[in-house]
N, C-alpha and C positions, 0 to 999 in steps of 0.2 A: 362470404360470397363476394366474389368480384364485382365492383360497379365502375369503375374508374376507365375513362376509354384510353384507346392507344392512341394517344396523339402525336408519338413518334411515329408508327407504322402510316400514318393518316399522312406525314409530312413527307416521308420517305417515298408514297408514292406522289406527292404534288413533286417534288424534287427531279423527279422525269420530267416532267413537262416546262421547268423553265428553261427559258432561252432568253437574246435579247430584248426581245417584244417585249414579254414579260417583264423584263428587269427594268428594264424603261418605262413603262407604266408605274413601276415601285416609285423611282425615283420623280418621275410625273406627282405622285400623288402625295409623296414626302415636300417636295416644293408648293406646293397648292395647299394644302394646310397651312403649313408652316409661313407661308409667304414668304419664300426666301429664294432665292435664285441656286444657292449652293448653301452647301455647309466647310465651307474653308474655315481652317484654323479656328474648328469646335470638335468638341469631344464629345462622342455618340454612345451613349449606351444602350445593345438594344435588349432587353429584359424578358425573358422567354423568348427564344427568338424562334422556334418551331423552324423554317427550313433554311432561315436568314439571309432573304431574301432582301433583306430591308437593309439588313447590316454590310450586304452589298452595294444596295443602293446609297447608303449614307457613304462609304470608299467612296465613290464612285461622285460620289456629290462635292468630294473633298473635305474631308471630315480628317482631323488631325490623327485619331486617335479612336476607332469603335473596338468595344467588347463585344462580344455577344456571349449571351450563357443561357442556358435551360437544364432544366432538374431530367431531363428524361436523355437517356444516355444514345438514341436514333437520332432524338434533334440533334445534338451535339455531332453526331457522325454527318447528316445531312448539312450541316455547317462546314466544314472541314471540309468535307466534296468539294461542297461551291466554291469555298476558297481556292481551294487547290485547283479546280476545276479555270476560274475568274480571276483570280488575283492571286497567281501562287509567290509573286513577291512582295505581299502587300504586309510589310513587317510591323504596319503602324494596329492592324486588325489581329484582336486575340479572340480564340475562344476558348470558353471555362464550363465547366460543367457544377453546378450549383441551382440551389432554391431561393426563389423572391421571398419563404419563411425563415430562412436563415439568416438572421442578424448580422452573425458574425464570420458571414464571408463577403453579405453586403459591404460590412465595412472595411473587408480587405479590396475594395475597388476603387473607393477614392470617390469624387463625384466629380459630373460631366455637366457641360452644357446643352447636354440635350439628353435626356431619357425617355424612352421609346417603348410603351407597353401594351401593343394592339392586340384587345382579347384573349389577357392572358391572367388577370389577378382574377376575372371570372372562374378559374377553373381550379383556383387552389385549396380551394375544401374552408379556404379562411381569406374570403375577398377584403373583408375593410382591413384586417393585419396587413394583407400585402400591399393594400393602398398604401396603411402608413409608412409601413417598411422601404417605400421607394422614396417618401420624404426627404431625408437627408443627402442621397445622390443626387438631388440636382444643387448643383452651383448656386450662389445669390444671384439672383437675374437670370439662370438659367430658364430653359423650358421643359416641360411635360406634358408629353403625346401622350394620352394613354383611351383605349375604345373598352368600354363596360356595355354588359348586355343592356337591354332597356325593363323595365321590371313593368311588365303588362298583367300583373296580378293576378287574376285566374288563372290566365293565359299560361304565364309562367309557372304557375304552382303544374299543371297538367303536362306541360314541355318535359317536366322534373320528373314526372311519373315515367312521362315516356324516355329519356334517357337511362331510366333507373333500367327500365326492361330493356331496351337496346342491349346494354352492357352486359346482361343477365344471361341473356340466351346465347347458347349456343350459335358460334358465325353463321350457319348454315341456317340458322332460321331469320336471321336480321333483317331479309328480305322481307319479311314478312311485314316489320317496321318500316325501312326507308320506302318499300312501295309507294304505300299511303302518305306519307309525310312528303316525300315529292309531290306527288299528285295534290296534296294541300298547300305546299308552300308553293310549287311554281305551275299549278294548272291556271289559278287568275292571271298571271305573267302573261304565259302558251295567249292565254283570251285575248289578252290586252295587246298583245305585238301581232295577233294576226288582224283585229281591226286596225290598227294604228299603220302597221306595216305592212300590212297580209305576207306576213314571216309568223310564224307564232315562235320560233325559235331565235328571233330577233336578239333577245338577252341573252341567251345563253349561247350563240358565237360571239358575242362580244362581250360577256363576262370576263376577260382578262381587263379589258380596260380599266375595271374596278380593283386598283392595286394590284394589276398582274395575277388575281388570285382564279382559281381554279370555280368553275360552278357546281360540278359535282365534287372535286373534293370539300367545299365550304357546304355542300347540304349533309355530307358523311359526318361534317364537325357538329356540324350542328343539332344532327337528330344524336350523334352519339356522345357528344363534349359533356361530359360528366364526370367531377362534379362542375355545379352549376348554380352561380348566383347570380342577381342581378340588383340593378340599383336605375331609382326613377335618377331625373337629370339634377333636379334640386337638391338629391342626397349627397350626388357627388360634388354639386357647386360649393354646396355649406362644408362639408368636411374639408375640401380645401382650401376655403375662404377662412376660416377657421385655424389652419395652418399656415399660414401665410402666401397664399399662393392668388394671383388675381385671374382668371377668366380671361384669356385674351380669341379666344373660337371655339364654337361648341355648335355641332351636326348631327343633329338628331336624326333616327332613322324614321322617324314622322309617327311614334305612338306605337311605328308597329315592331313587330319580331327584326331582331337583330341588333344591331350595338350603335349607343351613342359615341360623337369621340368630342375629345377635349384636349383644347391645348391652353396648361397654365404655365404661366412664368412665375416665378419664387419671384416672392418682394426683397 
C-alpha cells in the first residue's frame, strides 16, 4: 500500500507561485542565517532541492558553482523550469537527479562550501543515514544548513499516524484530513493575528516572508510529508559534534511543530 507522499506534485504546484518577491525572501533568509552578505566564490550544494528555489537564490547571491539534485524526477523538472525560466545562462548551476541514500553518486559531486539541506533528510525513510551521508560534502571549514523536524514525542508519534492515513486515502477524501489539521495548526494563528492585528489572516498574507515559502503549500507538506522522522535538538548537536562539526546557529521552532535549523561548520 502506498504511504510515501508526492512531494514533487506538492513542489510543482509552489513552482507557480514563485516570482521575484519570493526569490528575494530565499535569498533574504539564506544571508540571515548564514550571516553573510553573499556567497561569492563558494560552492553551494543544494541537497533535495524540491522546487530550487534556493539554488537560485545561492546564483543569485554569487555562489561559484550550485548543484542541485533530488531523488523525485517533478523536483528535478521544477528545477530546470526555474533555471530556464531565471537563469537560462547560468553555466556555473547544474542539476542532477539522485538520492542523499546513495553513496555513490554522493561522491560523484566532490564537496562544497556550503551544503544546504532544508527539510529534506526528514523524509528519507532513513534520517540519521542521510545525516551522515552529507558528512563528507562539506569542505574542511565549510558549512552545513540543514532544518530537521523537532521530535515532540507523542505529538510526533500521532503526526506519523496521521501522514500514514493522509497517503492512504484515496485524493478525494484527503480533505477530510487537511480540514482539521488546518483548523488545528493555524485556527490559534487566525486567534492570535486578529487580537494582535484584528487581521486574523495576518500570517498567512505574509507567509512568503518566511523563506518565500507558500502557507498552504507548507501545511499540504506537512499533514502529507511522509515518510517522517524527527530529532530533539541535542540529537542533532551530539551526532555532529561527534563528527567533527562545531555548532555555529541553531533556531528552534520554540518546542513546538515544525523544524529546528542548524548551521555547522566542519572543523
Amino acid at each position: 500500500m502506498k504511504e510515501a507522499f508526492e512531494f514533487g506534485a506538492n513542489w510543482t504546484r509552489f513552482s507557480l507561485l514563485i516570482n521575484d518577491e519570493r526569490i528575494q525572501e530565499a535569498e533574504r533568509s539564506l544571508k540571515e542565517f548564514m550571516g553573510v552578505t553573499s556567497l561569492s566564490g563558494k560552492s553551494f550544494l543544494d541537497a533535495g532541492c524540491g522546487s530550487g528555489i534556493f539554488s537560485l537564490a545561492a546564483q543569485r547571491l554569487g555562489a561559484s558553482r550550485v548543484v542541485s539534485f533530488d531523488y523525485d524526477s517533478q523536483c528535478v523538472a521544477c528545477v530546470e523550469h526555474l533555471k530556464k525560466t531565471h537563469d537560462p545562462q547560468g553555466l556555473s548551476w547544474t542539476i542532477q537527479s539522485g538520492s542523499v541514500l546513495d553513496t555513490d553518486f554522493l561522491k560523484s559531486l566532490g564537496q562544497f562550501d556550503v551544503v544546504y539541506s532544508w527539510g529534506v533528510l526528514h523524509h528519507t525513510g532513513a534520517m540519521w543515514q542521510a545525516l551522515r551521508n552529507v558528512l563528507p560534502l562539506v569542505r574542511p571549514h565549510g558549512s552545513l544548513y540543514i532544518a530537521i523536524y523537532n521530535d515532540q514525542d507523542g505529538t510526533s508519534r500521532r503526526w506519523t499516524l496521521v501522514k500514514k492515513l493522509y497517503n492512504r486515502c484515496p485524493k478525494l477524501l484527503r480533505g477530510f484530513i487537511l480540514v482539521p489539521s488546518f483548523v488545528y495548526c493555524w485556527g490559534p494563528i487566525f486567534l492570535h493575528d486578529l487580537l494582535k492585528y484584528k487581521n486574523p489572516f495576518y500570517t498567512w498574507i505574509h507567509y512568503s516572508s518566511r523563506r518565500g515559502m507558500s502557507a498552504w503549500i507548507t501545511l499540504v507538506d506537512w499533514v502529507g510529508g511522509y515518510p517522517f522522522e524527527v530529532a530533539k535538538p541535542e540529537q542533532i548537536f551530539d551526532f555532529y559534534r561527534q563528527n567533527g562539526f562545531v555548532l555555529e546557529k541553531l533556531k528552534t521552532c520554540g518546542g513546538g511543530l515544525g523544524c529546528n535549523e542548524y548551521l555547522f561548520q566542519k572543523i
